[in-house]
C-alpha positions in Angstrom: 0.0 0.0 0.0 0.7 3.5 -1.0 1.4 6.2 1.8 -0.9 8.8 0.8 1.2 11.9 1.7 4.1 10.0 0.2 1.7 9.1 -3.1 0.5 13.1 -3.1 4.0 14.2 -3.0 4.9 11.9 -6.1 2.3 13.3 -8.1 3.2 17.0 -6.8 6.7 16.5 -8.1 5.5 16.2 -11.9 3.2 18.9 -11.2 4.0 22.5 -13.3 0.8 24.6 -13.8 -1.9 22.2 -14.6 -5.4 22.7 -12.4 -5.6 19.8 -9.5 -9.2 19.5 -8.0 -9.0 17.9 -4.4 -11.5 16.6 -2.5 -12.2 15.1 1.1 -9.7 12.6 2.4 -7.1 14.8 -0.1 -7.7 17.8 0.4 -5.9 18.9 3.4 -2.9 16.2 2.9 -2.5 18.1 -0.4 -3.2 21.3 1.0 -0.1 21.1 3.7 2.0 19.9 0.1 1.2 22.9 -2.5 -0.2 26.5 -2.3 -0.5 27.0 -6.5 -3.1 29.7 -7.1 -4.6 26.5 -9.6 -5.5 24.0 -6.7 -9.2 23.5 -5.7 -10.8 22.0 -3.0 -13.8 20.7 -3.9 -15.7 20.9 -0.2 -18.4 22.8 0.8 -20.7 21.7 -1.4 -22.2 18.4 -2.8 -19.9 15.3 -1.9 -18.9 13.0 -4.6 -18.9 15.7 -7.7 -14.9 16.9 -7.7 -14.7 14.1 -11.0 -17.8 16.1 -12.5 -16.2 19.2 -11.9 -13.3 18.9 -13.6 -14.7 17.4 -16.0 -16.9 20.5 -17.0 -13.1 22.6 -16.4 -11.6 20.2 -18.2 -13.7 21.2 -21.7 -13.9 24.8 -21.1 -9.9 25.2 -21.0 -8.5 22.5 -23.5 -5.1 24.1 -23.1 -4.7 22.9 -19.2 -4.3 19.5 -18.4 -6.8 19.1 -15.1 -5.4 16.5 -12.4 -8.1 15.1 -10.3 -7.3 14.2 -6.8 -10.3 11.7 -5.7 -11.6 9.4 -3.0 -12.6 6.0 -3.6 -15.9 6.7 -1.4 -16.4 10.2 -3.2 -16.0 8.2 -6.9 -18.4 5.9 -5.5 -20.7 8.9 -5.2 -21.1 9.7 -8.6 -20.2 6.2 -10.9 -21.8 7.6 -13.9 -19.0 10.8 -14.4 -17.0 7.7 -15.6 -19.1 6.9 -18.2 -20.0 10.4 -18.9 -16.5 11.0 -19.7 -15.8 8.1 -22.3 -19.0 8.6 -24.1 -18.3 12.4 -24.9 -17.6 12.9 -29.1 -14.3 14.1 -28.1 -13.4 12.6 -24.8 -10.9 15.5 -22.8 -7.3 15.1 -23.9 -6.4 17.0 -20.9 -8.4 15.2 -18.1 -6.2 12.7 -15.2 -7.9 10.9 -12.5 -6.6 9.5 -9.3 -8.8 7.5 -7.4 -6.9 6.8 -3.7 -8.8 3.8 -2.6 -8.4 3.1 0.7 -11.5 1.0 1.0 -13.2 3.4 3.6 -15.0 6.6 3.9 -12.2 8.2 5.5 -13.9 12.1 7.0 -16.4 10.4 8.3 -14.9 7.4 10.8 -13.3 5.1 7.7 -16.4 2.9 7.5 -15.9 0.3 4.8 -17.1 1.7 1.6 -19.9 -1.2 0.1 -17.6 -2.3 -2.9 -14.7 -2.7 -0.1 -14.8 -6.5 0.8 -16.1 -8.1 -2.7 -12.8 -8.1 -5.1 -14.0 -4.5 -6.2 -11.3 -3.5 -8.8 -11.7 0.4 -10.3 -9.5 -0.6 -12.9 -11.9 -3.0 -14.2 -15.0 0.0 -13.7 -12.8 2.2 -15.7 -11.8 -0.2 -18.5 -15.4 -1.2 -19.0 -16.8 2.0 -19.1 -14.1 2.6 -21.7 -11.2 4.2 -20.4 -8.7 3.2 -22.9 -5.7 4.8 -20.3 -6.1 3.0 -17.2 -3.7 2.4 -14.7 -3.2 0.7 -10.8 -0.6 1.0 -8.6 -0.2 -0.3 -4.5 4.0 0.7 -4.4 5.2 3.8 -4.3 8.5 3.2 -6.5 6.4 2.1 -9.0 4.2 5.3 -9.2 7.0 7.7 -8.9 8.4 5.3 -12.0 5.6 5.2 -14.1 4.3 8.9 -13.4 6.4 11.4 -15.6 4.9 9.3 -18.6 1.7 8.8 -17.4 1.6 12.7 -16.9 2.9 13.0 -20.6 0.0 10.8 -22.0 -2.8 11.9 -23.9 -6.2 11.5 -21.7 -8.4 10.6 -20.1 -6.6 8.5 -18.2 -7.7 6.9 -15.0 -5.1 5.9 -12.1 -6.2 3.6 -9.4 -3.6 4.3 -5.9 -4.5 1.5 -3.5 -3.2 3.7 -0.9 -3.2 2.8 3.6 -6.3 4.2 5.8 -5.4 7.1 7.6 -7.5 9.5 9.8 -8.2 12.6 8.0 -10.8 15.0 9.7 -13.9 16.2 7.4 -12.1 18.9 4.8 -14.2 22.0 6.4 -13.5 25.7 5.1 -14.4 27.1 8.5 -12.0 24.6 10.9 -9.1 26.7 10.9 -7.2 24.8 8.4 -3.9 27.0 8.0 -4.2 26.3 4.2 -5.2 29.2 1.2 -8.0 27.1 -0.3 -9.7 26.4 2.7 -9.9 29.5 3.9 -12.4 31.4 2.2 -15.8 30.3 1.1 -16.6 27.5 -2.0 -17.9 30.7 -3.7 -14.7 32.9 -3.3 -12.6 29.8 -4.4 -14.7 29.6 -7.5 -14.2 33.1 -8.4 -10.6 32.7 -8.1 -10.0 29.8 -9.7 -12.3 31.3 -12.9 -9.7 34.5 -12.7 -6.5 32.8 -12.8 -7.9 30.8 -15.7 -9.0 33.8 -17.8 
């Protein structure tokens, strides 16, 4: 299994200018790793939709690769983005999704998410809802191998990271967090976020 700060840093380290979308379990491990005016939590608002989200980023700005930082319970959430993404005309060239499966919902206690005991594979979800890029890893040495290509690929591509439980606290914009994108309201972020991109 896959550290997860150690997995975030390895995926930080290839990281130039491209948009990463965060969400729950992520959000403040990657928060305490990066302060780029292009990171977005994805709390505050409806759990699950941080895939959707940067999907719709993803085709309005064709020129920035968007790097999607997502829970296994959150994917859970909202199955059908997958599908919605391979069955677009022009599926987005520019579109990477991590999945950090840790079999639990993490924020809330790290009870076992349904799929978690029944040889659940997101690989297999993604490939059969047509992901032609599809990737798994449990070992860090093999990510940080296998990453600067994977990041050079053309999407979408979908990374599995069977990663260990730890004991994040719910991702809340008013707990204090000492990190810039938790720190002002979903709303603010948003606007922010749109202004770097114009």
């Amino acid at each position: 299994m896959i550290n997860k700060e150690e997995g975030l840093q390895l995926i930080a380290n290839q990281r130039t200018d491209e948009i990463v979308v965060t969400t729950m379990g992520i959000t403040v491990p990657w928060g305490e790793i990066s302060t780029h005016p292009l990171d977005y939590a994805s709390v505050g608002s409806a759990m699950g939709h941080a895939a959707d989200f940067a999907l719709g980023i993803a085709l309005a700005k064709p020129d920035k690769k968007v790097i999607v930082l997502n829970g296994d319970g959150s994917m859970l959430m909202c199955l059908g983005t997958l599908a919605t993404i391979t069955a677009l005309n022009t599926p987005p060239p520019n579109y990477l999704l991590f999945v950090c499966d840790n079999g639990t919902y993490e924020v809330t206690g790290n009870q076992p998410v349904p799929a978690g005991n029944v040889g659940f594979s997101w690989s297999t979800i993604a490939k059969g809802v047509g992901f032609e890029k599809v990737y798994e890893f449990d070992q860090a040495n093999e990510l940080e191998t296998a990453l600067p290509k994977i990041w050079n690929e053309t999407g979408p591509i979908f990374v599995s990271l069977k990663i260990e439980q730890a004991h994040e606290p719910p991702p809340d914009r008013w707990g204090g967090f000492p990190y810039p994108y938790l720190q002002e309201s979903l709303a603010e972020s948003t606007h922010k976020l749109k202004q770097a991109l114009a």
